[in-house]
C-alpha positions in Angstrom: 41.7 -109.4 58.0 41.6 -112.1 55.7 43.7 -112.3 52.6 41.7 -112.6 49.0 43.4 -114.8 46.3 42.6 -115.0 42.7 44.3 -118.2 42.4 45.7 -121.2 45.0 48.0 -123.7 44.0 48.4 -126.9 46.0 51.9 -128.1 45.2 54.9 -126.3 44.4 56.8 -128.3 41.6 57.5 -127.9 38.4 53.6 -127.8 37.7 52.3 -125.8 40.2 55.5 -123.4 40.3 54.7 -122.6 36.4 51.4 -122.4 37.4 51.2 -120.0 39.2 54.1 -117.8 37.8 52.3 -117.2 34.4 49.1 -116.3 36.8 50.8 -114.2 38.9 52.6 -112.6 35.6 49.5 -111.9 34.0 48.0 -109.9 37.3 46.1 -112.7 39.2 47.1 -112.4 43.5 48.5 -116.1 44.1 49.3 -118.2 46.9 51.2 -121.5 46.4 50.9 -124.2 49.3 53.0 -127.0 49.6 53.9 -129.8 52.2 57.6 -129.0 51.9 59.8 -126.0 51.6 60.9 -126.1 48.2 63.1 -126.7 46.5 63.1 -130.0 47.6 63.0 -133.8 45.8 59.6 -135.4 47.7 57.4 -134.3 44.9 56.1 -136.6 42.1 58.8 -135.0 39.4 61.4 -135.2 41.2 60.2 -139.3 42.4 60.3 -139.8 38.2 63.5 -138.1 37.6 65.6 -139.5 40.3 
């Protein structure tokens, strides 16, 4: 059976991991996708930061 998502984020740093905490907080079903399993330092933030 397929799984239903209100919400799909594509990238799990900073962005994407407030992203879809407030969503999920606020009752929406979310699934975060990223290339790596976080946390990790390949992202864009983390390229800026470093």
């Amino acid at each position: 059976m397929a799984e239903i998502y209100d919400l799909i984020v594509i990238g799990t740093g900073s962005v994407g991991s407030s992203t879809g905490y407030y969503a999920a907080k606020r009752g929406l079903s979310v699934l975060e996708i990223d290339s790596a399993t976080p946390p990790h330092t390949n992202g864009y933030t983390m390229a800026k930061l470093g």
